[in-house]
C-alpha positions as CSV (number, residue, x, y, z in Angstrom):
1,X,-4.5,-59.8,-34.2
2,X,-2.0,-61.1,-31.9
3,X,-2.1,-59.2,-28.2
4,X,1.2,-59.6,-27.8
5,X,2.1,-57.2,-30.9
6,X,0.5,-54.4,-28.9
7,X,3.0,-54.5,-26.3
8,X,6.0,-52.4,-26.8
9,X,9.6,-51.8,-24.9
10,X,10.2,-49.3,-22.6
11,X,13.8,-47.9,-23.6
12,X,15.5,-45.8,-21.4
13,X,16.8,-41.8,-23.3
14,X,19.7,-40.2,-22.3
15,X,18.5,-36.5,-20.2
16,X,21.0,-34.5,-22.4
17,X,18.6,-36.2,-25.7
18,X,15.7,-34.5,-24.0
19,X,17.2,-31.4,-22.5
20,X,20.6,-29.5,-24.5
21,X,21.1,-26.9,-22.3
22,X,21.3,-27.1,-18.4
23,X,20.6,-23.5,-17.9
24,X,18.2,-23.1,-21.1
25,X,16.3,-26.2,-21.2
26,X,16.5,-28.2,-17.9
27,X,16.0,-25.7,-15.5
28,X,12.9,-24.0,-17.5
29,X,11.3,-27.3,-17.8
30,X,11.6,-28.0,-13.6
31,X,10.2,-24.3,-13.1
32,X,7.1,-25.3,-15.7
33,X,6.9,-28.6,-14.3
34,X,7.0,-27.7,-10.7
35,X,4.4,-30.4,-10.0
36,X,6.1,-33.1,-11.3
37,X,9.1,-32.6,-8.6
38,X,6.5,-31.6,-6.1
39,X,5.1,-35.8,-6.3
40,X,8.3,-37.2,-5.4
41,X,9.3,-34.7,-2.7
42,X,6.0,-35.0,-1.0
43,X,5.3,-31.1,-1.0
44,X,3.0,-28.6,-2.5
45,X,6.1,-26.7,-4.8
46,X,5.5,-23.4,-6.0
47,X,8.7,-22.2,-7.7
48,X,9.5,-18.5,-8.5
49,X,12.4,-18.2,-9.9
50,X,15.1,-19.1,-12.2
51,X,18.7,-17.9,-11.9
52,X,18.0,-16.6,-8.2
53,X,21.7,-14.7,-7.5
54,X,23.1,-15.7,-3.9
55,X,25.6,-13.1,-3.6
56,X,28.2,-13.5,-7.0
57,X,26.8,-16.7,-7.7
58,X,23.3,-17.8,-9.5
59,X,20.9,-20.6,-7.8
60,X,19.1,-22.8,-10.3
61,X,15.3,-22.7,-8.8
62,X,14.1,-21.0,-5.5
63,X,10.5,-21.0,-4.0
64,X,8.3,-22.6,-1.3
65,X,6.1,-25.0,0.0
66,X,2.8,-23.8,0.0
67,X,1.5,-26.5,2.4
68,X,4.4,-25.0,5.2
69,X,5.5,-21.7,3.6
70,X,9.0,-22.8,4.2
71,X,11.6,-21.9,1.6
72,X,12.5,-24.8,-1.4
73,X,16.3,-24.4,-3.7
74,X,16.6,-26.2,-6.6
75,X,19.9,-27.1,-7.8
76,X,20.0,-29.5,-10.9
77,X,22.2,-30.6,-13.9
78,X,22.1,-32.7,-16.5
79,X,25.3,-35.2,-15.7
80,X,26.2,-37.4,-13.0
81,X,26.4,-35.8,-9.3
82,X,30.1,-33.9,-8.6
83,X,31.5,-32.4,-6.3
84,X,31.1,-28.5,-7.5
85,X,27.6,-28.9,-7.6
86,X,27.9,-30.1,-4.2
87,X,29.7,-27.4,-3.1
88,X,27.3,-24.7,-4.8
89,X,24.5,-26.5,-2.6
90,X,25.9,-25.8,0.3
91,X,26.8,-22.3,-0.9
92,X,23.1,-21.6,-1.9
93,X,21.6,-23.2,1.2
94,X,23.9,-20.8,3.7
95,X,23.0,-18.2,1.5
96,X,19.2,-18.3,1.5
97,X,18.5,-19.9,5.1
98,X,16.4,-22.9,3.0
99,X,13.9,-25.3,4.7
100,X,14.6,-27.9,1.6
101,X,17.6,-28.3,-0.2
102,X,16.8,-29.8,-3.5
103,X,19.5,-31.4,-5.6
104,X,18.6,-33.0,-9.2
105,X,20.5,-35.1,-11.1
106,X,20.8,-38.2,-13.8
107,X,22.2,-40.3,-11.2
108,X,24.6,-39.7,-7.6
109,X,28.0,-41.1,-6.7
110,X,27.9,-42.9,-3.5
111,X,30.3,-40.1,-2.2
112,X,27.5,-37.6,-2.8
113,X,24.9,-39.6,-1.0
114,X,26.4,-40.1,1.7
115,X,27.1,-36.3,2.2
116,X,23.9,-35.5,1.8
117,X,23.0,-38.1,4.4
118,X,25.4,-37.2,6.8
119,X,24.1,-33.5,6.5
120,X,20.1,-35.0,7.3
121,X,22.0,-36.6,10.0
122,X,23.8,-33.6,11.4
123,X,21.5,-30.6,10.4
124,X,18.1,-30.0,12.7
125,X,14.7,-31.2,12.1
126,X,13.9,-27.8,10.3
127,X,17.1,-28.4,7.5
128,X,16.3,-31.1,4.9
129,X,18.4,-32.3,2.4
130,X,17.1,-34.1,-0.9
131,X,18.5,-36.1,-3.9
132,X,16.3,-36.5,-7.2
133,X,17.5,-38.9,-9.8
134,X,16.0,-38.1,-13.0
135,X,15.5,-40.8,-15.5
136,X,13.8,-39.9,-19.0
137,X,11.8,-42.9,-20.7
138,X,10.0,-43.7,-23.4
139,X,7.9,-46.5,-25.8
140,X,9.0,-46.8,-29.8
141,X,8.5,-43.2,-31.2
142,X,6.1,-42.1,-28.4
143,X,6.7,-38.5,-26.4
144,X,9.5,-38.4,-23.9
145,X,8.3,-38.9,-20.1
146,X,10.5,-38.2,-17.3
147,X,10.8,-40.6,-14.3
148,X,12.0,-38.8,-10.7
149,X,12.8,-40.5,-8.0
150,X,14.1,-39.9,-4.3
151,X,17.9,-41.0,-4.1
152,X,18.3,-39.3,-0.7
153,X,15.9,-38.1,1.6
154,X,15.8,-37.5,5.5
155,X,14.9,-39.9,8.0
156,X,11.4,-40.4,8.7
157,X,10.3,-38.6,5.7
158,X,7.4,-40.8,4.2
159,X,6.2,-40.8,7.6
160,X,5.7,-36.9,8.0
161,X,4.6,-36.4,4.0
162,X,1.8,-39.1,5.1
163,X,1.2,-36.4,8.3
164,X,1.1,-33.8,5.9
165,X,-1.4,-35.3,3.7
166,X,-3.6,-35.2,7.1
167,X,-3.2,-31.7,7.5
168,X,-3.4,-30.2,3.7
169,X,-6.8,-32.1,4.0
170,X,-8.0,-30.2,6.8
171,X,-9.2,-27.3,7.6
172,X,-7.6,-23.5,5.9
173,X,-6.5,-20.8,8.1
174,X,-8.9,-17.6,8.0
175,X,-8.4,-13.9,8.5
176,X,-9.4,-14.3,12.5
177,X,-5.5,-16.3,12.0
178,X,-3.8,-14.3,9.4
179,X,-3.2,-10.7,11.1
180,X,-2.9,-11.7,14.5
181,X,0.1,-14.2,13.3
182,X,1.1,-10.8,11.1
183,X,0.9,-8.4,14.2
184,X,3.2,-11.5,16.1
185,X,6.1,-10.8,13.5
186,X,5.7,-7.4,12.0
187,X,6.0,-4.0,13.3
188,X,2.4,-2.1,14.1
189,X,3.0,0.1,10.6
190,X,3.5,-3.2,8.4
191,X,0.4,-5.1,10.2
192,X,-1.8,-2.0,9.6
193,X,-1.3,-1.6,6.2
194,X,-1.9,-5.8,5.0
195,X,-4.5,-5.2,6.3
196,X,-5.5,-2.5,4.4
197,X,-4.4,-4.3,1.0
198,X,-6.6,-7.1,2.2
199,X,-9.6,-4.9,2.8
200,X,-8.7,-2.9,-0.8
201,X,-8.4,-6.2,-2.6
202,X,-12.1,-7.3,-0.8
203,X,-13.5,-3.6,-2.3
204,X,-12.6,-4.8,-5.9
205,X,-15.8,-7.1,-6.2
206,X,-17.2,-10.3,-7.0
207,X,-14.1,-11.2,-9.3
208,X,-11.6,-11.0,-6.9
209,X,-11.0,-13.1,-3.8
210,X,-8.6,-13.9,-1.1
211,X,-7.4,-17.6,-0.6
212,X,-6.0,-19.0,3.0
213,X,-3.9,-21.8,2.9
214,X,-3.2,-24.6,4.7
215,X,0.2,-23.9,5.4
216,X,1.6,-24.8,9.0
217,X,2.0,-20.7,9.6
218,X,-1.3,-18.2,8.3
219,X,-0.6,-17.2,5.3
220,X,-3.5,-15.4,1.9
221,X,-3.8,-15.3,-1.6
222,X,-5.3,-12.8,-3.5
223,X,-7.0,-14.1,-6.7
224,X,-8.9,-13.2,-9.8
225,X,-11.2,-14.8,-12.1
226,X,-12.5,-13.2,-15.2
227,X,-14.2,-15.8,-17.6
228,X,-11.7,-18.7,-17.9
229,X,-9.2,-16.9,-16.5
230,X,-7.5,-17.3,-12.8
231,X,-4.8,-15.6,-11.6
232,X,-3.0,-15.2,-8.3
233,X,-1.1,-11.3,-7.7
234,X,0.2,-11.4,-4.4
235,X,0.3,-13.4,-1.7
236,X,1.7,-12.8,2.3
237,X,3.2,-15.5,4.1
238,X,3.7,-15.3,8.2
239,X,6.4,-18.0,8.3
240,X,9.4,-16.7,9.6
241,X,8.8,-12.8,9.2
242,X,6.0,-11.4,7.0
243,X,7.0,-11.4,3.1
244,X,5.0,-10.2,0.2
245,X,5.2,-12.7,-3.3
246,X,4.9,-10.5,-6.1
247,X,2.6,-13.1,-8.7
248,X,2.1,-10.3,-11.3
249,X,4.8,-12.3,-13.7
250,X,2.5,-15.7,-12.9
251,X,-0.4,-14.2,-14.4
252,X,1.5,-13.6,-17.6
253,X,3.2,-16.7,-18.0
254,X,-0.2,-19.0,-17.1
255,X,-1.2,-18.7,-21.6
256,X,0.1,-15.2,-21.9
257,X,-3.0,-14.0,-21.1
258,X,-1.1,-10.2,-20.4
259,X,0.7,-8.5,-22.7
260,X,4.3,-7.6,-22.0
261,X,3.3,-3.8,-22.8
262,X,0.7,-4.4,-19.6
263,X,3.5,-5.9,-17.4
264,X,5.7,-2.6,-18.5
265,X,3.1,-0.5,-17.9
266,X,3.2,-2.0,-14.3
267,X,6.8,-1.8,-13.9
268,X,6.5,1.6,-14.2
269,X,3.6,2.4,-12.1
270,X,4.9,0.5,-9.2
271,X,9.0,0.1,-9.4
272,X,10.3,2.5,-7.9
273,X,8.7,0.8,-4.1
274,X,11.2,-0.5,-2.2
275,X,12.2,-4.3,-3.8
276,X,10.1,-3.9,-6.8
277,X,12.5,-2.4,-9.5
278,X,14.6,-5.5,-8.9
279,X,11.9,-7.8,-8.9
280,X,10.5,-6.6,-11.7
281,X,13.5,-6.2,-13.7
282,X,13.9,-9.8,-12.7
283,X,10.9,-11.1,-14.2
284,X,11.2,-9.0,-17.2
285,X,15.0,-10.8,-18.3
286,X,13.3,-14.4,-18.6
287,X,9.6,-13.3,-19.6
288,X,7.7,-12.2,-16.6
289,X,7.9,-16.0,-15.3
290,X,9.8,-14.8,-11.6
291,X,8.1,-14.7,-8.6
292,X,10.0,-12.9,-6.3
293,X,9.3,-12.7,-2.7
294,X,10.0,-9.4,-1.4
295,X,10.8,-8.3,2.8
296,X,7.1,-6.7,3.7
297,X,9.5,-3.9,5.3
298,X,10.1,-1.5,4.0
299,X,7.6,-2.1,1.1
300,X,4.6,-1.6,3.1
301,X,6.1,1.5,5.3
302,X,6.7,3.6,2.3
303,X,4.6,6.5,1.9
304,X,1.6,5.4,0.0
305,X,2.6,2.0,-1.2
306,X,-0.7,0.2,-0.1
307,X,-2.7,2.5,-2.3
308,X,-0.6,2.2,-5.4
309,X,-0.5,-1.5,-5.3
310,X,-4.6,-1.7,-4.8
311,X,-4.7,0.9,-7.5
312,X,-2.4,-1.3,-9.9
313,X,-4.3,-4.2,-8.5
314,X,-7.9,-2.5,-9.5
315,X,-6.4,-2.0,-13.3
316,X,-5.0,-5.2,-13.8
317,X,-8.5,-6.6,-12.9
318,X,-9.5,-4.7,-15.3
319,X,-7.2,-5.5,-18.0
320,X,-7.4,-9.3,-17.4
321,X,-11.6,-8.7,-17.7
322,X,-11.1,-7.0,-20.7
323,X,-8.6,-9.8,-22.1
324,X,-11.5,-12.6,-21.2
325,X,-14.2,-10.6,-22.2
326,X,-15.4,-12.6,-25.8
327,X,-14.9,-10.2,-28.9
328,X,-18.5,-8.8,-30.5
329,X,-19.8,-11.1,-33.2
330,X,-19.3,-9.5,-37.0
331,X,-22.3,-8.0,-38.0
332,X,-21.3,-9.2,-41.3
């Protein structure tokens, strides 16, 4: 057989072949697929939600960077860059304080670039602003694969990803880092009682854990493993103020392994703590698949909030052991 009859043409697909719907298709497939975005930019993405409201309007994707805690948006679209999703950038990013302002698109009028430049130019060193061309490809019949590159980033970029590289290979922080970086930015009451969810979540056994991360500020993850199972509930972050992420809807997107009767059940044990009945309602209008970060205060200064949330911790355990646990053979 001729060699040369193996080799096929790489044809270039329209985004809107791929994705119909902005809001219902593009935007889902980012959050899913936050690793895909999280090559180009150079960071360690962990997006939490979709449809995050920024006062009467609704941001596409919000989340962080787990490598730096700082705070990612996500605004993307399926045509060629304008100027009202410029202007709903801008909107978003005075509206959440963002470390990285993400904007996606098929392709970016000069115009648009050189706004965004002009903003890397203007803006301090803690302010970036990002442009992401997205180009969908594919060979004969074969699956779809989308292409992202970097149409705008700020100066020096490559050279501090390459630094961070350095540094997510490194060492983790540890709890001798975490609370004193907690006491720095939280009130006495709010210190006290992380640490008395991390000392709960360490009473819960040899199935659950606590992860540090090598973010540039302290920061812990609690985690569970039952059988093939692993799942992240809450983390705390010490980067700019003390906030709580709420995983709980994580765990039940990552193969459904929760029921949506479970995650009710939870909603009602724990919403009516300061943050959580919005979070939680949230998460339950697109599927449990938000993970909303929530101020640490006034959560953790509410009357008895650290015991309910180990308590709801201890029987989620629980139910996700149950759910890994392998059914009894059939006697039959």
């Amino acid at each position: 057989m001729d060699d040369r009859r193996l080799i096929g043409r790489l044809n270039a697909v329209p985004a809107r072949e791929v994705w119909r719907h902005e809001a219902l298709d593009f935007t889902p497939w980012l959050l899913d697929n936050a690793d895909v975005l999280s090559e180009v930019l150079g960071l360690d993405l962990e997006l939490d939600a979709a449809e995050h409201a920024v006062g009467d309007f609704s941001l596409d994707l919000i989340g962080r960077d787990r490598l730096s805690g700082d705070l990612v948006i996500v605004e993307n679209q399926l045509e060629p860059s304008d100027h009202t999703h410029l202007g709903q950038i801008m909107t978003y990013a005075g509206g959440t304080d963002a470390a990285h302002v993400v904007w996606v698109a098929p392709s970016f009028r000069p115009e648009h670039r050189r706004a965004l430049e002009w903003l890397n130019e203007r803006t301090d060193e803690a302010t970036r602003f990002f442009a992401v061309e997205v180009k969908v490809v594919r060979i004969g019949d074969s699956p779809y694969a989308p292409l992202l590159s970097l149409a705008v980033q700020p100066n020096d970029w490559g050279k501090q990803v390459r630094t961070r590289a350095v540094q997510r290979s490194g060492t983790t922080w540890s709890p001798e880092d975490l609370m004193p970086a907690v006491r720095a930015e939280a009130t006495p009451a709010v210190a006290d009682a992380i640490g008395a969810l991390i000392e709960a979540h360490n009473r819960l056994g040899p199935d659950a854990g606590l992860y540090y991360g090598a973010a540039q500020a302290p920061s812990v993850t609690a985690t569970m493993v039952a059988g093939s199972l692993r799942t992240q509930p809450w983390s705390i972050f010490t980067h700019r103020g003390v906030v709580w992420t709420l995983n709980l809807d994580w765990i039940h997107k990552q193969g459904r392994v929760l029921s949506a009767d479970f995650m009710e059940s939870l909603a009602a044990e724990l919403g009516d703590l300061p943050g959580l009945a919005a979070a939680f309602e949230s998460g339950r209008s697109v599927g449990w698949r938000r993970r909303p970060t929530i101020a640490a205060d006034p959560l953790f200064t509410h009357p008895g909030a650290v015991e309910r949330i180990a308590s709801a911790m201890d029987r989620l355990l629980r139910e996700l052991q149950a759910t890994a646990a392998p059914l009894p053979l059939d006697p039959s």
